[in-house]
N, C-alpha and C positions, 0 to 999 in steps of 0.2 A: 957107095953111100947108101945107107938106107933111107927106107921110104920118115923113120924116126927124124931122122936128122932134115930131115926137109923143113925150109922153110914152110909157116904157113899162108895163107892167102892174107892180104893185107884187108883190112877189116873197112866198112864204109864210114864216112865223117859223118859226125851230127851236127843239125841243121837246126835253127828257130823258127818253127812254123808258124804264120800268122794266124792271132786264136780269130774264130771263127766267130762272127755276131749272130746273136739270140734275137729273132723279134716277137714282141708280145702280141698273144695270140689275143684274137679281137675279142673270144670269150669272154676274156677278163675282164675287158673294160669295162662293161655292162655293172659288176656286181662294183665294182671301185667307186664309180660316179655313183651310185647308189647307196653308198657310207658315207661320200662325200655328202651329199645332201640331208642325206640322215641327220648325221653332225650335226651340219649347218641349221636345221629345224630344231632340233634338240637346243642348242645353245642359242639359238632366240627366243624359243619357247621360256626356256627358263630365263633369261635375261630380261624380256617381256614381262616376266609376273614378278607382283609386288609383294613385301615379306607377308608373312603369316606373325599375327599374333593371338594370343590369349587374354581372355577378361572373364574375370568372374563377377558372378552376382550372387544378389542375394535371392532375387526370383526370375524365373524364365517365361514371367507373365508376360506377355506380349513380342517376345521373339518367340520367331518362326525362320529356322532354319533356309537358308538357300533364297530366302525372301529379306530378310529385314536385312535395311542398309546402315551403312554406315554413315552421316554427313557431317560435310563443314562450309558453313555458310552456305548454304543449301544445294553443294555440291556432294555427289557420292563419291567416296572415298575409300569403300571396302564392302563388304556381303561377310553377314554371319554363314557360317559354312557347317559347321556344327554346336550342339549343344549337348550335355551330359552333366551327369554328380559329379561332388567334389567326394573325395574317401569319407567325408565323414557325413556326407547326404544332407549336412546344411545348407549347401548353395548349390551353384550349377556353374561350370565353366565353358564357357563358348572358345568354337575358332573362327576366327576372322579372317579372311583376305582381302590382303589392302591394295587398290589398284598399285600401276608402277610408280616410281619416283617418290614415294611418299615416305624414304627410310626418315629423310630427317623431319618426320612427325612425330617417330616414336622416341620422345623422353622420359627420361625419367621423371620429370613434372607434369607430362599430359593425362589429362583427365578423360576419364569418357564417362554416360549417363543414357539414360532411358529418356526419353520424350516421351512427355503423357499428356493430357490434360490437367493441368494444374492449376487451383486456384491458390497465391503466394502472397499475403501483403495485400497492396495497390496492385498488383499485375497480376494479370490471366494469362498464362501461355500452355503452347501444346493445342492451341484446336483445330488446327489443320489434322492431326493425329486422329481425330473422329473418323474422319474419310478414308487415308491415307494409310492408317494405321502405325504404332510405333516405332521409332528409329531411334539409331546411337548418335548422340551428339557427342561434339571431342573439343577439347578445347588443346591446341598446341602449346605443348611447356617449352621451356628458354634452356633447358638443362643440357650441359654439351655430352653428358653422359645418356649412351643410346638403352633402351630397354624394349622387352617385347612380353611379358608378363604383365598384364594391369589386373588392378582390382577397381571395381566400378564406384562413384560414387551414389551414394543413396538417393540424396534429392540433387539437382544441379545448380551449381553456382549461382549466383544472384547477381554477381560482377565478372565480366571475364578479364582475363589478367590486363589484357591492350587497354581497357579504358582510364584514361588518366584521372585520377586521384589520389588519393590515399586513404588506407585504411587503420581505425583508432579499435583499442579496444576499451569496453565501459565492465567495470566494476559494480553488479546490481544484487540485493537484498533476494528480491522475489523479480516473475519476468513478467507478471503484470500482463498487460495487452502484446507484447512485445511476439512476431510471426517472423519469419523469412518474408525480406521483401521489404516489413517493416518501412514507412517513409520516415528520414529526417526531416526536419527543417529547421529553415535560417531567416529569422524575420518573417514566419511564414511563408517563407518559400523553399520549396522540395529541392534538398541540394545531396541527397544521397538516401540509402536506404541497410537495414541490418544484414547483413552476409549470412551469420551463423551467429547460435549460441548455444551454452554447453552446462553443465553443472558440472562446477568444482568438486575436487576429490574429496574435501572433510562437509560439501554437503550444505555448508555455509553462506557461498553465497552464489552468484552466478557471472560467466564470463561471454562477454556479446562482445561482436566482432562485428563495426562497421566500417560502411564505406564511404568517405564526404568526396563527392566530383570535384574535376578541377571547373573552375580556379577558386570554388568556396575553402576547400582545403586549408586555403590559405589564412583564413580567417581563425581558425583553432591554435588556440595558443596554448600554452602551459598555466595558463588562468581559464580557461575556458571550464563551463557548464555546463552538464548535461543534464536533463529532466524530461518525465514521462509527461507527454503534451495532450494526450489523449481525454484530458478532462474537463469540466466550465470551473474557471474561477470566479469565486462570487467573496466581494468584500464589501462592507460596511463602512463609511468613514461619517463624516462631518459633512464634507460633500455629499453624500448619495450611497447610492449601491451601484457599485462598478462591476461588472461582468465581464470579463475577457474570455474568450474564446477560440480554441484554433479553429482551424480548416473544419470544414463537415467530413470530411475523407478521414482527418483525426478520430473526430469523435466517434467514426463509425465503425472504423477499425482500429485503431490507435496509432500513437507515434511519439517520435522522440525529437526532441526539438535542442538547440544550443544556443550560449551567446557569450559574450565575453564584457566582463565591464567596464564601463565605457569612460569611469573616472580615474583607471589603473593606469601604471605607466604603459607603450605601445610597446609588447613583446614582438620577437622571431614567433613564425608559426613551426608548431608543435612537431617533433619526428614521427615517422610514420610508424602504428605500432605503439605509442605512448597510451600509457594507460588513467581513465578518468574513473572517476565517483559517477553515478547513475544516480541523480534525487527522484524524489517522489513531486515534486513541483515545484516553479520556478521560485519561490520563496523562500523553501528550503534550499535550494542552491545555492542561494545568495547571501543566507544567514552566516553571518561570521563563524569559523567555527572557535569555541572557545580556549580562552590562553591558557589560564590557571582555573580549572575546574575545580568546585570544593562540594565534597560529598558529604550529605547531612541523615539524620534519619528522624523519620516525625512518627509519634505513634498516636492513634486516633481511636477512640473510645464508641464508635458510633459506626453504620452504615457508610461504605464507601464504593458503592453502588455506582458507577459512573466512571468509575476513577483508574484510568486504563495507564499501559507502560507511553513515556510519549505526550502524556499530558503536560499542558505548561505549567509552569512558575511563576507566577508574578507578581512584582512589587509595585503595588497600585496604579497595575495596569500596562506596565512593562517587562514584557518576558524577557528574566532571567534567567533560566534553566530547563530543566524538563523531569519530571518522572521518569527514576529509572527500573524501578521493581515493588512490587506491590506482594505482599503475601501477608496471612493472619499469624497470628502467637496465643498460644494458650501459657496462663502461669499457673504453674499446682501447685504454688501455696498457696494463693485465693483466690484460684478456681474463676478466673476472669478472660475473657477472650479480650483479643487488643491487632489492633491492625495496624504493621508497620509498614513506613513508606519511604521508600528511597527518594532521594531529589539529587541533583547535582546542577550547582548555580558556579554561573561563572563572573564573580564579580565585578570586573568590567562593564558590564551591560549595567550594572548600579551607578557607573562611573566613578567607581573607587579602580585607582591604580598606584601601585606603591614602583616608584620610580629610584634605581640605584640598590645602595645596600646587599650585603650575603644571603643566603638563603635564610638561615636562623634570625638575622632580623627580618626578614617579610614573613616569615611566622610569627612571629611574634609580634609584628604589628596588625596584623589579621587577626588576628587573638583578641585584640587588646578591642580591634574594631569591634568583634562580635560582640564580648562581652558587654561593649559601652552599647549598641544594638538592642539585647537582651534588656538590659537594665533599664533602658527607657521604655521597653514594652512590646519591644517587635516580637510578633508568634505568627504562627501558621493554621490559616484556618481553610476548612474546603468551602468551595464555595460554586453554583451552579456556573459553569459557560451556556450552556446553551439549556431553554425549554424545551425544545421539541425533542432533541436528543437527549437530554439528562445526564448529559457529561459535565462530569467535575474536573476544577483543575484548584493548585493549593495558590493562595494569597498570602503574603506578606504583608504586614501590614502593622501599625504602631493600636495596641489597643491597653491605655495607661489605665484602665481600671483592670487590666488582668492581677492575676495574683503573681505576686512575685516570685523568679527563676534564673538561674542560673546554670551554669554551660561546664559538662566536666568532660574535659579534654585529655584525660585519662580513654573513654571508650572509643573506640572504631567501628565503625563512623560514631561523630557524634552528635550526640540527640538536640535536636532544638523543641523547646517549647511549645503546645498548639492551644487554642482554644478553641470550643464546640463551635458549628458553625450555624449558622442564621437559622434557618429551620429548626435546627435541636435547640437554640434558644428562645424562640418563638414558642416551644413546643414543652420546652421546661416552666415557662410562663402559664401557658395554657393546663399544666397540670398543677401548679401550686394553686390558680384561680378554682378548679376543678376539689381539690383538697380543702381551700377553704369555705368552697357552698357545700360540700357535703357535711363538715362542721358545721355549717349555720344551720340545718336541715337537720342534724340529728338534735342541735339545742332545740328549735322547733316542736321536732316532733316528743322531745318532753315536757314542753307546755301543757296541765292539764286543761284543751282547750272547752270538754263537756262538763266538768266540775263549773267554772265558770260561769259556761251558757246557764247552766240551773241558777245559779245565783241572780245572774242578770234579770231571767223571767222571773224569781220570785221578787226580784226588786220592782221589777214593770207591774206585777200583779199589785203591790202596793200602791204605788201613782196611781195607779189606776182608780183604786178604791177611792182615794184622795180628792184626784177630780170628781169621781161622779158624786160626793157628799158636797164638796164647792159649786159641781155645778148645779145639785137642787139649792143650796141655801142663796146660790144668787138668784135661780129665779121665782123663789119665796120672795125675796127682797124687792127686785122688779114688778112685782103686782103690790108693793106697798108703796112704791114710787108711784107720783106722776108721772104722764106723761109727755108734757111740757115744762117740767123744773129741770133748773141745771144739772142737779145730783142724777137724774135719769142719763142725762148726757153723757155724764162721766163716769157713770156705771157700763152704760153701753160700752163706751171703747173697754174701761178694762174687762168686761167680758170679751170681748174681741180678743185683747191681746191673750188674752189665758187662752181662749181655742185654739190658736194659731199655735202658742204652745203646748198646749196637749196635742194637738197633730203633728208637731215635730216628737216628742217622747214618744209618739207611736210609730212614728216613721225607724228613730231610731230601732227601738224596740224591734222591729220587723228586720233590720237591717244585723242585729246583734243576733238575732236567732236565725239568720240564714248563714252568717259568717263572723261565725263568735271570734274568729282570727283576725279581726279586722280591729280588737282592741292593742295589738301590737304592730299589726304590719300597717294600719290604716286604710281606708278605704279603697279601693281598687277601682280604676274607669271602668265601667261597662263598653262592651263590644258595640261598637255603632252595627 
């Protein structure tokens, strides 16, 4: 056999060796527990700090970086951290960090502001700020949607949202005295104050926003009044002079006052947000406003000086209406100026009320009123309200010696009737008296009054002769009388009475040549 064919050696079995354990070198542990901690610092650190947000302003007056806080209710709440421009260098935007816990401060409806010293209204705030220096006030919004972008407000709220009332807004002309802060009142007493106000977009008129505390709130109905309180009412009656007056705080700064009337049915008070009329004084508030307005136009021949938009109406003594426009007219066919005036009277306050009927019959019975009106004599004349101010207002009034007029109801508006008013006829009088002495003065002065005078002294020159030939032949006569016979006696007196009269023809005489005019006008007193 060869060594080929030989079996081989039988080969060794395989075995499962137990695997061998690794132990961790102590090296290691060192840099392990040292990520571990790391970590763990790391993820408190950040879990510990509170979000970051943004607020823009419109000035970075009084923030200072890494200094100015943030509060609320005069806890801190955050640190401005930086400031810088916005891209287009209008304003400046800050970062803030807001301590921990504080995400659900940031609303979409929280407000933040500056703290300064402010003078507002009635209130002074901000003067801890002197010392202290400025800070961000916040006020927390209700909104369940979270934000972290604000834009700041300019001035700060005047109400913050927690305090229970409600807020109305007033529909106003002009804003008058009218400030932030602004007080209301309610019977005189301070029952809320103005939030904000804004000018409308056509420029028109103005929109204020206030705020009435609870539980007066409750008092504002949908009949309720509002009026500028800030001034003295002074009225005249039969009684007296009545003077009302708010608060000194009103009149020093102004305000705005309400009330409701108190012989109306008792309404629900008002939703919050309802919107009011803003008068100029309680008077005007109260004035009805009118049903059926009728628009007239008067045209007036004379100065109207006085005579502003606004002015009353009245029919002997009771306002009707008011002026609504006032403007001049020239006419170039006879070249005449004329001054036309609007009114608008609300018949009702006349106590005419046409009750039932379609439209077309209450024209037409309004018609029928005017014209029977007219016909008996009613015109429109101006007439002084007041001395001191020389304000005019138009009267109504029956005057049957006017000339007669009538109403064409063809134009729009149409024309009523006027006649001159007191002054201008006081003054029409004063110039025909004027017209008629210059007449008598020009007759006068063609009297020829020294033609005359010569005649009179040649007449006096003759008396004269007359006497002194009379008075030698009486006293020829007298040395031929006794002087104890009666014929002496009785010569004496009439010698008497002739001197007596030749002293009056010289009297006159003297009288006719100082004032030859006196044989027409008659004698004139002397000046004592």
């Amino acid at each position: 056999m060869s060594d080929f064919e030989k079996s081989p050696p039988p080969l060794p079995g395989s075995r499962i060796l137990p695997k061998k354990e690794r132990r961790l070198s102590l090296v290691w542990i060192i840099p392990i527990v040292a990520s571990l901690v790391g970590v763990w610092v790391a993820a408190t650190t950040i879990l510990g700090q509170g979000p970051k947000i943004t607020i823009a302003f419109r000035s970075a007056e009084g923030l200072e970086a890494g200094k100015t806080k943030i509060q609320y209710n005069g806890v801190d709440i955050g640190t401005i951290t930086s400031i810088g421009l916005t891209d287009d260098h209008k304003g400046v935007i800050t970062t803030a960090k807001m301590v921990p816990k504080t995400e659900g401060f940031l609303s979409a409806d929280t407000k933040f502001w500056v703290v300064r010293p402010r003078v507002s209204g009635a209130s002074v705030t901000g003067l801890g700020t002197l010392i202290s220096g400025a800070y961000i006030g916040v006020e927390i919004g209700k909104s369940p949607q979270k934000k972290r972008d604000f834009v700041a407000l300019e001035t700060p709220p005047v109400v913050m949202g927690d305090t229970p009332g409600r807020f109305f807004v007033l529909k106003a002309k002009d804003l008058g005295s009218i400030d932030y802060g602004t007080p209301i009142y309610f019977r005189r007493l301070k029952v809320g104050e103005v939030a904000s106000y804004e000018l409308d977009k056509d420029a028109k008129s103005l929109t204020v926003k206030v705020f009435v505390a609870a539980p007066y709130d409750q008092y504002v109905t949908p009949e309720t009044r509002f009026w500028h309180a800030s001034g003295i009412d002074v009225s005249v009656s039969a009684s007296g002079v009545s003077v009302e007056t708010p608060s000194v705080l009103a009149m020093m700064i102004g305000g705005l006052a309400f009330e409701t009337d108190a012989t109306g049915p008792l309404l629900p008070p008002a939703e919050a947000n309802s919107v009011f009329t803003l008068y100029q004084n309680r008077g005007e508030a109260f004035r009805a406003p009118p049903e059926y307005p009728q628009t007239y136009l008067l045209v007036f021949h004379q100065s109207v000086r006085g005579l502003e938009r606004g002015a009353p109406v009245e029919f002997r003594g009771i306002q009707i209406g008011q002026v609504a426009d006032v403007h001049a007219q020239f006419d170039m066919k006879t070249f005449e100026f004329s001054v036309l005036a609007t009114i608008r009277i609300d018949p009702r306050s006349m106590g005419i009320k046409v009750i039932g009927g379609n439209p077309s019959e209450t024209i037409a019975i309004h018609r029928k009123l005017v014209d029977a009106l007219v016909s008996h004599g009613i015109r429109a004349q101006l007439r002084t309200g007041s001395v001191l101010t020389g304000a005019l207002y138009v009267a109504l009034d029956f005057f049957p010696e006017a000339p007669p007029a009538t109403v064409d109801w063809s134009k729009e508006p149409v024309e009523l009737a006027t006649v001159p008013g007191k002054l201008e006829g006081v003054e029409a009088s004063l110039n025909s008296i004027i017209k008629s002495s210059d007449a008598l003065i020009k007759k006068l002065n063609e009297v020829p009054f020294q033609g005359i005078g010569e005649d009179v002294r040649k007449v006096l020159a003759g008396v004269d002769q007359t006497l002194a030939g009379t008075q030698k032949t009486l006293d020829n006569a007298d040395h031929l009388l006794q002087s104890n016979s009666g014929l002496d006696q009785d010569l004496a007196n009439t010698l008497q009475e002739v001197r007596r009269a030749a002293r009056g023809l010289r009297i006159l005489a003297d009288e006719l040549e100082r004032h030859p005019e006196a044989l027409i006008r008659g004698k004139t007193e002397e000046k004592k």
